[in-house]
CHARMM internal coordinates of N, CA and C (Angstrom, degrees):
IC EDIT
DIST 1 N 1 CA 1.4485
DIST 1 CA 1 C 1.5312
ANGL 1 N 1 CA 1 C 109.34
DIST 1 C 2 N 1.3355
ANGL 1 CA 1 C 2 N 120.24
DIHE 1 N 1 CA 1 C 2 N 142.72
DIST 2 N 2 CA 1.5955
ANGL 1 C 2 N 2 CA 129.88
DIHE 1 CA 1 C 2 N 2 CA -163.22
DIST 2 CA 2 C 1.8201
ANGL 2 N 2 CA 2 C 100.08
DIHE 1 C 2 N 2 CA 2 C -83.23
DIST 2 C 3 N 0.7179
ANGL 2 CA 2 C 3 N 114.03
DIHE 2 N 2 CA 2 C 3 N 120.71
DIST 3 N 3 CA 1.8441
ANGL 2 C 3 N 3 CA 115.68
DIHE 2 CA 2 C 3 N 3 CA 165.97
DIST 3 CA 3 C 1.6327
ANGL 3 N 3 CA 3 C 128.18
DIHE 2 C 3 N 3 CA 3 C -85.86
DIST 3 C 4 N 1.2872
ANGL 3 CA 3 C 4 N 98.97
DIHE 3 N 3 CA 3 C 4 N 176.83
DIST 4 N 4 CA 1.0600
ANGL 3 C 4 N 4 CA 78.56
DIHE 3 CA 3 C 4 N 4 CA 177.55
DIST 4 CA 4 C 1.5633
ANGL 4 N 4 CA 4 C 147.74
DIHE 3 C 4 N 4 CA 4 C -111.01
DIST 4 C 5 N 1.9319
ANGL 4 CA 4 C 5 N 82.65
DIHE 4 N 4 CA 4 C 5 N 6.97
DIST 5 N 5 CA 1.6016
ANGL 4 C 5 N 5 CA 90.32
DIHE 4 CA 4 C 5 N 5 CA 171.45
DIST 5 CA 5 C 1.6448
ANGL 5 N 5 CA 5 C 86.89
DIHE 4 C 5 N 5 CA 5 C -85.94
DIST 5 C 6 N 1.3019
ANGL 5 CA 5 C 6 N 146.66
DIHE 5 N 5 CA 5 C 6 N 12.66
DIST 6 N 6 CA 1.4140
ANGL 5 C 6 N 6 CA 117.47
DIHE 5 CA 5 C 6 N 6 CA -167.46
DIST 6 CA 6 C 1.9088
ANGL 6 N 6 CA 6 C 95.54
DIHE 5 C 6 N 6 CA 6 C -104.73
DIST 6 C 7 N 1.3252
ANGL 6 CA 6 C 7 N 128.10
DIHE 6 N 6 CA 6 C 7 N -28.57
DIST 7 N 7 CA 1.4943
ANGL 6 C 7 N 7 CA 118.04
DIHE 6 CA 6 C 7 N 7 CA 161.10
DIST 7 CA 7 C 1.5695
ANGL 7 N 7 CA 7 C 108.22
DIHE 6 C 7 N 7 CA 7 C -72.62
DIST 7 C 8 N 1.4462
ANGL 7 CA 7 C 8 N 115.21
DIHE 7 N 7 CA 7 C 8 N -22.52
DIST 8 N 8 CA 2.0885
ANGL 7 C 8 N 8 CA 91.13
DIHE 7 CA 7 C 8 N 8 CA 178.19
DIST 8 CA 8 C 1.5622
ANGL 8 N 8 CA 8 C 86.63
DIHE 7 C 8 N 8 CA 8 C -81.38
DIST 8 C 9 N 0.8678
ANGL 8 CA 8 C 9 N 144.59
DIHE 8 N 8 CA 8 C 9 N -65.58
DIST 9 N 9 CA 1.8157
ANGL 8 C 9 N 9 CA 138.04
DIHE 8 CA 8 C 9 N 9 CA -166.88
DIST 9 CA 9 C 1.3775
ANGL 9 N 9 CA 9 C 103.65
DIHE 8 C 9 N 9 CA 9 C -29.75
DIST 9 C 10 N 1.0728
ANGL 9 CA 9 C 10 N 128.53
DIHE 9 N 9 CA 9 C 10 N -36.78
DIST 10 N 10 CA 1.5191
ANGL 9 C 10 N 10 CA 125.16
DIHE 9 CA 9 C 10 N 10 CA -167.22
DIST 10 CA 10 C 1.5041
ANGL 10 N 10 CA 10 C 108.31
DIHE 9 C 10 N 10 CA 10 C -102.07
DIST 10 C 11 N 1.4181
ANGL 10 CA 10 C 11 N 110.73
DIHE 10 N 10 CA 10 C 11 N -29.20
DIST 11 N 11 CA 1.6449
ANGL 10 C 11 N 11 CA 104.08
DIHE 10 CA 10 C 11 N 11 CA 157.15
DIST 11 CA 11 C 1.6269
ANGL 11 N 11 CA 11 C 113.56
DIHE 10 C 11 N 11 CA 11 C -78.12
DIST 11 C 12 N 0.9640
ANGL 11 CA 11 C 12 N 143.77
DIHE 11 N 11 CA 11 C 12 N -20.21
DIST 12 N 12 CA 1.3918
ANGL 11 C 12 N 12 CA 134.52
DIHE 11 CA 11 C 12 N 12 CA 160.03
DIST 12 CA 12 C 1.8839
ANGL 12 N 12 CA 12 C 127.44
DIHE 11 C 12 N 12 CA 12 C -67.32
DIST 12 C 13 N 1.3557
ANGL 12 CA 12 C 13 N 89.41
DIHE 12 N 12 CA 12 C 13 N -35.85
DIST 13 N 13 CA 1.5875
ANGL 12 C 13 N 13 CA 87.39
DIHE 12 CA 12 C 13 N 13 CA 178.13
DIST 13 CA 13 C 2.0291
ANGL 13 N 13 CA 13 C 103.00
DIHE 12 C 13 N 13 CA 13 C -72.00
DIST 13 C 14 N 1.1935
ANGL 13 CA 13 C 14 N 98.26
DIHE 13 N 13 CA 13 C 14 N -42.82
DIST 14 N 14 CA 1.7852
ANGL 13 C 14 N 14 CA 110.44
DIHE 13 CA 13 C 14 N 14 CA 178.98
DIST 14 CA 14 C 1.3334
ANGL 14 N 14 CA 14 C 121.02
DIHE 13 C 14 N 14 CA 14 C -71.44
DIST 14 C 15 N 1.3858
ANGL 14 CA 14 C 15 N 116.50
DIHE 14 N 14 CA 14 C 15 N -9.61
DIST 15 N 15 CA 1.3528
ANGL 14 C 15 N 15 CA 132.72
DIHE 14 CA 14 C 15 N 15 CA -170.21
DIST 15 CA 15 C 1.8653
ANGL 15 N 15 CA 15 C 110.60
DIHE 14 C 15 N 15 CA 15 C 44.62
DIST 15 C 16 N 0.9908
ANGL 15 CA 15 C 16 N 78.10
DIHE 15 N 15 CA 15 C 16 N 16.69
DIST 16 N 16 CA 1.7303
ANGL 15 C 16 N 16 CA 75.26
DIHE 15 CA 15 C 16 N 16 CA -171.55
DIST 16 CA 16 C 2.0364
ANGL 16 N 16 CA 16 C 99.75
DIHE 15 C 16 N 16 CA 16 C -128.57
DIST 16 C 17 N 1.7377
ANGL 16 CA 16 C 17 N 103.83
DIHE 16 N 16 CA 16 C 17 N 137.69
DIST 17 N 17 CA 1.5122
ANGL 16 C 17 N 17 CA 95.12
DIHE 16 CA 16 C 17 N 17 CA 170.51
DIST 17 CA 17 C 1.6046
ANGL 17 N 17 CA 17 C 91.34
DIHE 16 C 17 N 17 CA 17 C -132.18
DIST 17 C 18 N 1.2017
ANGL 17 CA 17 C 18 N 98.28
DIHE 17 N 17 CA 17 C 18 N 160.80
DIST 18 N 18 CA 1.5114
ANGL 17 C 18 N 18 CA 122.24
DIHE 17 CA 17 C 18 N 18 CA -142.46
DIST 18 CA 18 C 1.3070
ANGL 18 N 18 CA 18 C 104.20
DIHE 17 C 18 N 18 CA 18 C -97.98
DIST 18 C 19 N 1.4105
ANGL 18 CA 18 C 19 N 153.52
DIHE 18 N 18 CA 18 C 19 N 165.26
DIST 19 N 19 CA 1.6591
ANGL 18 C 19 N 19 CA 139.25
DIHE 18 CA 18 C 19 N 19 CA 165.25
DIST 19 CA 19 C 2.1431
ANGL 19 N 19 CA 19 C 90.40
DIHE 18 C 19 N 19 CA 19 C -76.66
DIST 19 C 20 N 1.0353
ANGL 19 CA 19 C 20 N 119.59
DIHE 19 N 19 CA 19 C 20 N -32.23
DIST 20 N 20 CA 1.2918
ANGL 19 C 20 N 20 CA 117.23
DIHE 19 CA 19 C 20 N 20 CA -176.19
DIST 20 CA 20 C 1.7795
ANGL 20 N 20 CA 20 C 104.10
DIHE 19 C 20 N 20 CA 20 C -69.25
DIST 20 C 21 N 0.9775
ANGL 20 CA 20 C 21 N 119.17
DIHE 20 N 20 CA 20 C 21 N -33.77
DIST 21 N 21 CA 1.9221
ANGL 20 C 21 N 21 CA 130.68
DIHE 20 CA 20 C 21 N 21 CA -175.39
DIST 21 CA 21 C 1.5110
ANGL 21 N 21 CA 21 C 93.91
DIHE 20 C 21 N 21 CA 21 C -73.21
DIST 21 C 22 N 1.4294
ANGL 21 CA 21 C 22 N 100.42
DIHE 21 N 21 CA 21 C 22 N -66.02
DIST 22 N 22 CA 1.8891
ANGL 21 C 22 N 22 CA 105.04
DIHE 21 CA 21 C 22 N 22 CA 167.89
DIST 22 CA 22 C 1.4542
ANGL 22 N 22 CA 22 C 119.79
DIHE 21 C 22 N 22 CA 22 C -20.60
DIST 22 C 23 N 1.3074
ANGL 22 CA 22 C 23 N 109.15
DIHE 22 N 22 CA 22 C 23 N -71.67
DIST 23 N 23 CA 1.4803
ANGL 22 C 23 N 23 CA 134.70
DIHE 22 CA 22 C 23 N 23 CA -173.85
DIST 23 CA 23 C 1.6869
ANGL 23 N 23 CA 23 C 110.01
DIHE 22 C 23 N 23 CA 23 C -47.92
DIST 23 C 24 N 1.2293
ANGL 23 CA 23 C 24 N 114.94
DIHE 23 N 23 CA 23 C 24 N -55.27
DIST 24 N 24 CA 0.9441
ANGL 23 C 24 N 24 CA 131.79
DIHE 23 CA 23 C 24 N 24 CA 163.21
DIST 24 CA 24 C 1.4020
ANGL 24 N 24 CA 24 C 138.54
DIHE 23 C 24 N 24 CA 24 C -60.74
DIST 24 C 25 N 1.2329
ANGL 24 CA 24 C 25 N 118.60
DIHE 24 N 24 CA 24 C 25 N -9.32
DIST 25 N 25 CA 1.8938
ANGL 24 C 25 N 25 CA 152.52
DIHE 24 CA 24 C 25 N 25 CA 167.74
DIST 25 CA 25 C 1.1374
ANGL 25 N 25 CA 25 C 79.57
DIHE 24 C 25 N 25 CA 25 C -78.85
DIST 25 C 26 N 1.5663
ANGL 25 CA 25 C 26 N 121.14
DIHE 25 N 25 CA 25 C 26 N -79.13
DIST 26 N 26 CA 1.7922
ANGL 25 C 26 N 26 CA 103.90
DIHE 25 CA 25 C 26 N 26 CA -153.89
DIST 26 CA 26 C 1.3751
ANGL 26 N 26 CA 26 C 118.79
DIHE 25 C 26 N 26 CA 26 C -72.50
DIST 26 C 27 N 1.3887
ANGL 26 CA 26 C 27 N 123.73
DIHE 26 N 26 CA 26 C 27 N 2.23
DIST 27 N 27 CA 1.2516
ANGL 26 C 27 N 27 CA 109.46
DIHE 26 CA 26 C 27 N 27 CA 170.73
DIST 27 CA 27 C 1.8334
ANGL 27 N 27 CA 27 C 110.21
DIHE 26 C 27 N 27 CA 27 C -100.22
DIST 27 C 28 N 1.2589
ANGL 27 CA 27 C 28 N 93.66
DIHE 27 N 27 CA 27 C 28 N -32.03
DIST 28 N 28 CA 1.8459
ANGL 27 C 28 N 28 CA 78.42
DIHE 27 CA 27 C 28 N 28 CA 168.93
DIST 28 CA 28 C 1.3278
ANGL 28 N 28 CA 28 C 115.34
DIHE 27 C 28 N 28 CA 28 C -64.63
DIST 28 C 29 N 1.4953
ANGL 28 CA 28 C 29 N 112.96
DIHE 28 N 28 CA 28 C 29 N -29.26
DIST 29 N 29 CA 2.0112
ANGL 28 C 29 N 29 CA 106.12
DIHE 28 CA 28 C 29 N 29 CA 178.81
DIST 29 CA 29 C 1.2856
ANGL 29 N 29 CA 29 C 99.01
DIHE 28 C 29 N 29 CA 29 C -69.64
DIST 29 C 30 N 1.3413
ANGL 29 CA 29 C 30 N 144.52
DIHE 29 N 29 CA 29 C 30 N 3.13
DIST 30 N 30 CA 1.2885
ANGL 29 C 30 N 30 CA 117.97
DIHE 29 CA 29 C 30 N 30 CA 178.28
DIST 30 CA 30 C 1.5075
ANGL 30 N 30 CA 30 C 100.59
DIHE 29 C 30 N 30 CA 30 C -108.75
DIST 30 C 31 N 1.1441
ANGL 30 CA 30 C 31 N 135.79
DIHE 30 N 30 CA 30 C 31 N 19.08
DIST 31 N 31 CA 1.5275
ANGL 30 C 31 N 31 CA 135.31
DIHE 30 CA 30 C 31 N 31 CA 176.37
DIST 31 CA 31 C 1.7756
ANGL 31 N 31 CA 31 C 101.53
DIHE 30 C 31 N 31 CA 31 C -122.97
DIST 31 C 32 N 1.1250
ANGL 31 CA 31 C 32 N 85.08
DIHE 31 N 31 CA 31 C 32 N 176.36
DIST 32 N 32 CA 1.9408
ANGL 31 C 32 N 32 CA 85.40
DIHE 31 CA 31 C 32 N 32 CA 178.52
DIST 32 CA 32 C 1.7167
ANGL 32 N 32 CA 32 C 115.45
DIHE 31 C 32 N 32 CA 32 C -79.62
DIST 32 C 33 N 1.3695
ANGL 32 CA 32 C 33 N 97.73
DIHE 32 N 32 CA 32 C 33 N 157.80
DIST 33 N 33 CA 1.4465
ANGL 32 C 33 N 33 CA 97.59
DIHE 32 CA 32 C 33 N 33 CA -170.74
DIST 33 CA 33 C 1.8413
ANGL 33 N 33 CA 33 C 94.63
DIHE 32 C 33 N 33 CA 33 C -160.84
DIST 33 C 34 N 1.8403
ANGL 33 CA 33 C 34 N 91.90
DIHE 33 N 33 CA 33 C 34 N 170.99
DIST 34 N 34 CA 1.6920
ANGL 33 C 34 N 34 CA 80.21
DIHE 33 CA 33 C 34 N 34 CA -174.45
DIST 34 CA 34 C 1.5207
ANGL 34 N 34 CA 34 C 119.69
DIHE 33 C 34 N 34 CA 34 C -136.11
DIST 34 C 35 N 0.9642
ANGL 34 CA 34 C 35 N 159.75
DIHE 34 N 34 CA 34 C 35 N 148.85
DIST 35 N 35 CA 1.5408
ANGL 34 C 35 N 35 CA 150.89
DIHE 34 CA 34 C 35 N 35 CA -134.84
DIST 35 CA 35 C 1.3218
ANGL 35 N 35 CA 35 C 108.13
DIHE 34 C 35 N 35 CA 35 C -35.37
DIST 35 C 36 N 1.4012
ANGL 35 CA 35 C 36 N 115.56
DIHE 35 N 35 CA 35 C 36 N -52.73
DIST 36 N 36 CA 1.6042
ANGL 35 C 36 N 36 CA 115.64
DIHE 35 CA 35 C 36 N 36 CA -165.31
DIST 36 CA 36 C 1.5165
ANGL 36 N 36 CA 36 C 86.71
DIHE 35 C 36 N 36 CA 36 C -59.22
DIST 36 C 37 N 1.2308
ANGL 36 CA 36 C 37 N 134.37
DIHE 36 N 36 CA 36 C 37 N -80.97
DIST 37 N 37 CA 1.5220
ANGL 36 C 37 N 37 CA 129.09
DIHE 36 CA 36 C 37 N 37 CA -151.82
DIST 37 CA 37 C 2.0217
ANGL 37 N 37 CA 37 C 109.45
DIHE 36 C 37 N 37 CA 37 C -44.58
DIST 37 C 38 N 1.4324
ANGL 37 CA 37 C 38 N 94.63
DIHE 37 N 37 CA 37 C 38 N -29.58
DIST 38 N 38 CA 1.3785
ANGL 37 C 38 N 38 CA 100.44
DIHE 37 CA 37 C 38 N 38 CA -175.35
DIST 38 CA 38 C 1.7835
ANGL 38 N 38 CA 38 C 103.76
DIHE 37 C 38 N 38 CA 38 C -62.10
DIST 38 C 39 N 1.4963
ANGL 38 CA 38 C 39 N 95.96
DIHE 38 N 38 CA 38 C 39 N -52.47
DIST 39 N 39 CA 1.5453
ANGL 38 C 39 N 39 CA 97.63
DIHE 38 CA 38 C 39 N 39 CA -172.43
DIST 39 CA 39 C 1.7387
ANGL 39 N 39 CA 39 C 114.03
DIHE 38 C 39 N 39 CA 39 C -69.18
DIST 39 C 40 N 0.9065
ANGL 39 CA 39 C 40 N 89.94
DIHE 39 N 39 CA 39 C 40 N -31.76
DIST 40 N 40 CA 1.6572
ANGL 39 C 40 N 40 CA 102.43
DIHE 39 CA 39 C 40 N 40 CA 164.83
DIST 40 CA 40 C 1.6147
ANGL 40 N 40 CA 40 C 106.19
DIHE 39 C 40 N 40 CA 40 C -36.54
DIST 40 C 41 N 1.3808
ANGL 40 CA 40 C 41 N 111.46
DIHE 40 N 40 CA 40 C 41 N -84.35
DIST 41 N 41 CA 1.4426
ANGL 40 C 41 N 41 CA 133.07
DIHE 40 CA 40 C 41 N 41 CA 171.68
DIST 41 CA 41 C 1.4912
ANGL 41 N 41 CA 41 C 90.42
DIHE 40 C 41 N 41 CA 41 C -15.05
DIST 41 C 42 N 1.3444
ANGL 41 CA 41 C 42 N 102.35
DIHE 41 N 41 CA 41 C 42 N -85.86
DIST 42 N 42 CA 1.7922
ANGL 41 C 42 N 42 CA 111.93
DIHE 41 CA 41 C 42 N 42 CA -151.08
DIST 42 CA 42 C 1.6440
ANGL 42 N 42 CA 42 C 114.20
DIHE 41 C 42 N 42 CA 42 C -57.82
DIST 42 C 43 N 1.6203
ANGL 42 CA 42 C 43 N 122.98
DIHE 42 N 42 CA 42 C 43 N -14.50
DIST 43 N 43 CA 1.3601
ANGL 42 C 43 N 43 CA 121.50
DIHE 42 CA 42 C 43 N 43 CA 153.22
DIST 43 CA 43 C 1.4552
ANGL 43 N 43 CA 43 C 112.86
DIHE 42 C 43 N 43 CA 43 C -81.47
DIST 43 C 44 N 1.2667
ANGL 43 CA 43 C 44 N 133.81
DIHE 43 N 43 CA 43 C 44 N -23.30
DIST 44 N 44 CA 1.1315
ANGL 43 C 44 N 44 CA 116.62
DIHE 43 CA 43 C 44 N 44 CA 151.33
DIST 44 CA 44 C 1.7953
ANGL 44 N 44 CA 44 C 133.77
DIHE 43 C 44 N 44 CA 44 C -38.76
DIST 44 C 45 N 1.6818
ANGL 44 CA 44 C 45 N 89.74
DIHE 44 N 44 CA 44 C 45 N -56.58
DIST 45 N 45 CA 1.8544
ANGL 44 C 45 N 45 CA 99.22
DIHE 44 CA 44 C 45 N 45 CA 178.61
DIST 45 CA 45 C 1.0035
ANGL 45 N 45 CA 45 C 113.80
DIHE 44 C 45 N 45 CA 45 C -75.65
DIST 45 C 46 N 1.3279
ANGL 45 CA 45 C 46 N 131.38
DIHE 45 N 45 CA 45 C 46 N -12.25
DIST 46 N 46 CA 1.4774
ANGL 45 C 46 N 46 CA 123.40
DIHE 45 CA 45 C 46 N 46 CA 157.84
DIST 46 CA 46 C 1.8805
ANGL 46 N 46 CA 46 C 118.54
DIHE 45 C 46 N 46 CA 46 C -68.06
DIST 46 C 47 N 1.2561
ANGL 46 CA 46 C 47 N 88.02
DIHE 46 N 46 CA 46 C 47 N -52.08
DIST 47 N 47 CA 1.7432
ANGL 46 C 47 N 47 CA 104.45
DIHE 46 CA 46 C 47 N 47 CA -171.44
DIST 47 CA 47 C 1.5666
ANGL 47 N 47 CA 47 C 92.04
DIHE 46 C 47 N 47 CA 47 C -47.66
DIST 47 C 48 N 1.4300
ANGL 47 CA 47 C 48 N 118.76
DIHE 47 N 47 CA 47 C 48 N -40.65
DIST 48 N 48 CA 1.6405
ANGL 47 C 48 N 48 CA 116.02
DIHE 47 CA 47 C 48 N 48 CA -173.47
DIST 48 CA 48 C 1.5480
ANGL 48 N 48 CA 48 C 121.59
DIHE 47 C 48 N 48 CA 48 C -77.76
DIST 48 C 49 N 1.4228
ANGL 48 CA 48 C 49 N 110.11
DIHE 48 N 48 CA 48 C 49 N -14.16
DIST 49 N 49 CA 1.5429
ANGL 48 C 49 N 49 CA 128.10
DIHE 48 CA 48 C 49 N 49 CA -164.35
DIST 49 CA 49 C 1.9355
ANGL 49 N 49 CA 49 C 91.38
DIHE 48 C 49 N 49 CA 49 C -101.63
DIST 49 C 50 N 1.6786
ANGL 49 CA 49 C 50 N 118.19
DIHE 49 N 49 CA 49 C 50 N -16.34
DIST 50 N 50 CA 1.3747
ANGL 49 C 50 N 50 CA 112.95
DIHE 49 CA 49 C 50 N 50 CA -157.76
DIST 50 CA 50 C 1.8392
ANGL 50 N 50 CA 50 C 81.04
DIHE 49 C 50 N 50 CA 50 C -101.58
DIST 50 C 51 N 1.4150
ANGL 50 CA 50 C 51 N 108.48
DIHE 50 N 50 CA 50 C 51 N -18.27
DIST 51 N 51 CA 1.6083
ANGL 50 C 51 N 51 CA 85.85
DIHE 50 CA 50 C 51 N 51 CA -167.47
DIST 51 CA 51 C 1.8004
ANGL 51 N 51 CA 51 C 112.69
DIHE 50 C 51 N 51 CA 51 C 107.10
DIST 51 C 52 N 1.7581
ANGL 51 CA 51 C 52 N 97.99
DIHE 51 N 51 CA 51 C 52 N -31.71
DIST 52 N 52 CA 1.6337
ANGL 51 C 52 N 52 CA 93.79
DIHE 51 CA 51 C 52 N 52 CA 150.30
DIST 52 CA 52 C 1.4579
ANGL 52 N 52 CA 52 C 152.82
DIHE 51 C 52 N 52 CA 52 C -23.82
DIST 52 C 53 N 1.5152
ANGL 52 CA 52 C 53 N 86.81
DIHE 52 N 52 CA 52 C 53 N -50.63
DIST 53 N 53 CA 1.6680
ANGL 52 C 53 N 53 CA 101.26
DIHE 52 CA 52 C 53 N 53 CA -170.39
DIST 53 CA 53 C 1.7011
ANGL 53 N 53 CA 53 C 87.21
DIHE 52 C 53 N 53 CA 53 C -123.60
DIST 53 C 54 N 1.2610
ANGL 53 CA 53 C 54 N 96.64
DIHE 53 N 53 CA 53 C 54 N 141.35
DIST 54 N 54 CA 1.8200
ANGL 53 C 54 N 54 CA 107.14
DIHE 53 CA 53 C 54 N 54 CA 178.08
DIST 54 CA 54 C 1.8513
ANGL 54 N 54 CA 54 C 84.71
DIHE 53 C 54 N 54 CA 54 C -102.16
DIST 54 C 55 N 1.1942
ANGL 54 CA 54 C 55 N 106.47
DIHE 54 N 54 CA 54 C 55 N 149.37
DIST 55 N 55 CA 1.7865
ANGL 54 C 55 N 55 CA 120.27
DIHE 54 CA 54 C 55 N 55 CA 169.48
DIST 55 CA 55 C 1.9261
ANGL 55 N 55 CA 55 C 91.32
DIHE 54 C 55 N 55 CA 55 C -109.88
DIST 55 C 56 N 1.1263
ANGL 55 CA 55 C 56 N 94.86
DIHE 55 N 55 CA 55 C 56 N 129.48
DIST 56 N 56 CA 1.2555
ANGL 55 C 56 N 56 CA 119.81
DIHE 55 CA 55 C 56 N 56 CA 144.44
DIST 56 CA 56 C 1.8496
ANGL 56 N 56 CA 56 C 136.81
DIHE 55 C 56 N 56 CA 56 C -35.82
DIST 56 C 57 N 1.3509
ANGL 56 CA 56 C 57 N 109.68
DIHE 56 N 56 CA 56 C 57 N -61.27
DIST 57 N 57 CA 1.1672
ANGL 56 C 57 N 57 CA 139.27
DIHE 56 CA 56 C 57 N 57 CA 132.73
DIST 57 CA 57 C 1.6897
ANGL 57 N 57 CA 57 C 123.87
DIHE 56 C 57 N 57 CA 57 C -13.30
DIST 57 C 58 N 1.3603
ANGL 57 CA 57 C 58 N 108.92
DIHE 57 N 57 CA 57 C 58 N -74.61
DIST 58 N 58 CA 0.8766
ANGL 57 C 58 N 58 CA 123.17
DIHE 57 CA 57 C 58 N 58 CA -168.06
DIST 58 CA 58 C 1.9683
ANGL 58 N 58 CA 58 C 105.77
DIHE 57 C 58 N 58 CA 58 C -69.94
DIST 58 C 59 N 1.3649
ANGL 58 CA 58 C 59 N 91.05
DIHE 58 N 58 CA 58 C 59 N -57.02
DIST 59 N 59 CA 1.4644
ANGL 58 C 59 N 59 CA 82.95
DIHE 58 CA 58 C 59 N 59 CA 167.69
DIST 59 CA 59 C 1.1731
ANGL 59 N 59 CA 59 C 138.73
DIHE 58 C 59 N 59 CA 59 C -68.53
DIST 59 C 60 N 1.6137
ANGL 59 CA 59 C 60 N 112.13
DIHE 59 N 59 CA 59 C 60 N 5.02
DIST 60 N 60 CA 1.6020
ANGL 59 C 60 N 60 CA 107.69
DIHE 59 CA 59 C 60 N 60 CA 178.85
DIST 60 CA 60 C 1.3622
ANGL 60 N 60 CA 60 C 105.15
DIHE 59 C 60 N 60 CA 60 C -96.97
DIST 60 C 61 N 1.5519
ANGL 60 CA 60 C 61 N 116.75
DIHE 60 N 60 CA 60 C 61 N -11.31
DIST 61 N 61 CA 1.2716
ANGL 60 C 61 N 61 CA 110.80
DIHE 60 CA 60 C 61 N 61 CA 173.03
DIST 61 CA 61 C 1.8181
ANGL 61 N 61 CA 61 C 121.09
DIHE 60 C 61 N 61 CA 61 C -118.08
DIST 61 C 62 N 1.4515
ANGL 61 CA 61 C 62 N 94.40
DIHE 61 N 61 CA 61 C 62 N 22.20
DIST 62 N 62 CA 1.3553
ANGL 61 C 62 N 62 CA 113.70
DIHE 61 CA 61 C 62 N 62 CA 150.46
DIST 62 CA 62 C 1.8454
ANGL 62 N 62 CA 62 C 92.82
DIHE 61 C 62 N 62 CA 62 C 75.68
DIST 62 C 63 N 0.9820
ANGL 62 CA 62 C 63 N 115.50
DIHE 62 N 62 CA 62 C 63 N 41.32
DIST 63 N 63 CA 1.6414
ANGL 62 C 63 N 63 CA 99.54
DIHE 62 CA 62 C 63 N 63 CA 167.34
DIST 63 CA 63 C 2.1557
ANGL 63 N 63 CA 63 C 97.03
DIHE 62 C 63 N 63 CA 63 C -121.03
DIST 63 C 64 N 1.1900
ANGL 63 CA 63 C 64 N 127.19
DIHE 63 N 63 CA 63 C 64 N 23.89
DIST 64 N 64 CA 0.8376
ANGL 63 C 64 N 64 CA 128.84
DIHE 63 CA 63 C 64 N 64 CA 155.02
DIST 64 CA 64 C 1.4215
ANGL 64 N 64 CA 64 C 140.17
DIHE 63 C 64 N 64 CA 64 C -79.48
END
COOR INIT
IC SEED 1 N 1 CA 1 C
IC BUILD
């Protein structure tokens, strides 16, 4: 089963997260998970708030 530091790890090395990586964030946050994946998460939303990680998402609807 995929975790969830293992889709932010792969959006950080790629700098890029995917609407499919996306998709997949909200369904692991809705099951249980355990600090690392949590902290995982929250360097993700930074890495995306620093300009790190480009969203997918975001650029298809042009607020990137």
């Amino acid at each position: 089963m995929t975790r969830i530091r293992d889709v932010v790890q792969q959006a950080l090395v790629t700098g890029y997260l995917t609407i499919e990586a996306e998709n997949q964030l909200r369904h692991l946050l809705t099951t249980q998970y355990d600090l690392e994946d949590f902290n995982a998460f929250m360097n993700l939303q930074e890495a995306a708030m620093n300009g790190i990680v480009k969203q997918e998402s975001r650029e298809r609807c042009g607020i990137a």
